[in-house]
N, C-alpha and C positions, 0 to 999 in steps of 0.2 A: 362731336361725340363719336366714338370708335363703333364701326357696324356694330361688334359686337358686346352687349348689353349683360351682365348679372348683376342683379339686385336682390339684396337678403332682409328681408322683412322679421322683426325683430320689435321685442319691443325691449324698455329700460329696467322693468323691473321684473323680466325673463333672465334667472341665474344662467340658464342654459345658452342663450344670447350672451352673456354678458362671457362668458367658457369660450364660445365661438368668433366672438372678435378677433380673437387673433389667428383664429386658422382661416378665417375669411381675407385677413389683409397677407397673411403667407400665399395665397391661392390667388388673389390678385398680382404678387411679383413671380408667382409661376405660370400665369398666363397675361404676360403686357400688351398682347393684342387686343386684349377686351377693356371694357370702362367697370370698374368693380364700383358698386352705390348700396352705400348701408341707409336703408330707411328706417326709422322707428316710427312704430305704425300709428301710434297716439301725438308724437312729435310733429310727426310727417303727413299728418292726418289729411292738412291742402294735398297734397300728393294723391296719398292713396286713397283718399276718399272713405267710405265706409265698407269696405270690401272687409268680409266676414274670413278670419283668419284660424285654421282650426285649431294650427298647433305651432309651436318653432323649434328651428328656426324654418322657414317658407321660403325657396329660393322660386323667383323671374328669372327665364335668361332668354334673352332677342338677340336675334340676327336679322340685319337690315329692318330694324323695325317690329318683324314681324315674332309673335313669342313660340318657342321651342319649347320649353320646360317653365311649366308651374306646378311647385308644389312643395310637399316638407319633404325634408332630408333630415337624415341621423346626422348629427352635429359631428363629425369625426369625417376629419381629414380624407383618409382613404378614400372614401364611401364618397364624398363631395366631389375630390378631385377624379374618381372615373365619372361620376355623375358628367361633372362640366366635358371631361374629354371628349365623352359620345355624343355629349349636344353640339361641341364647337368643333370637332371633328367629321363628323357625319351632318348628313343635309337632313334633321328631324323635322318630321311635318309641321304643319302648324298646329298649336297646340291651342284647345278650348282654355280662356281665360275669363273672368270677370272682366266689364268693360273699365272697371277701374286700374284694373292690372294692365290691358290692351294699353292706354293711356299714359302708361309711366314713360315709354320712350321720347315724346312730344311732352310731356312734364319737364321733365327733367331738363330738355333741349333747352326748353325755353325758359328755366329757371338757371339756367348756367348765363341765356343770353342778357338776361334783365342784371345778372350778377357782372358781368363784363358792361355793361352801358353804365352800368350806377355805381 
């Protein structure tokens, strides 16, 4: 998995999600350094566990592991992509998360490795 980590928490019967799919997978081929992961939060529920979501769409974003940025964003392109610039540009503290949310990097890792063994 690439250092660095965005995950868009979303759910399927969120219209608004379902509008931001594709400015999510445009911002993934404008930034190839990172690992872009669409969770659906009822889908993906072994993932995220029961972590209380207020609004969407709700972007994670880690570097080495460790989370920069939790929280909602306006669904609109612009607004995302300075969002992600300042976080993967700049060295942002660590950010207060849910331990559910703390957890998605090591999720994921090891839902990718059980997906390549089997």
């Amino acid at each position: 998995m690439n250092d660095t980590l965005v995950v868009c928490l979303c759910a399927a019967w969120c219209d608004t999600c379902a509008e931001f799919r594709g400015t999510f997978t445009r911002l993934s081929h404008a930034h190839p350094q990172a690992a872009f992961v669409w969770l659906d939060v009822e889908d993906d529920a072994a993932l995220v566990g029961d972590v209380d979501i207020e609004n969407f769409p709700t972007l994670a974003v880690f570097s080495a592991g460790a989370p920069r940025f939790y929280g909602v964003t306006l669904p609109q392109e612009g607004v995302v992509a300075r969002t992600l610039g300042s976080v993967l540009q700049e060295k942002h503290p660590v950010a207060a998360v849910p331990k559910e949310i703390a957890g998605l990097p090591a999720a994921l890792r090891s839902r990718l490795e059980r997906r390549d063994r089997g």
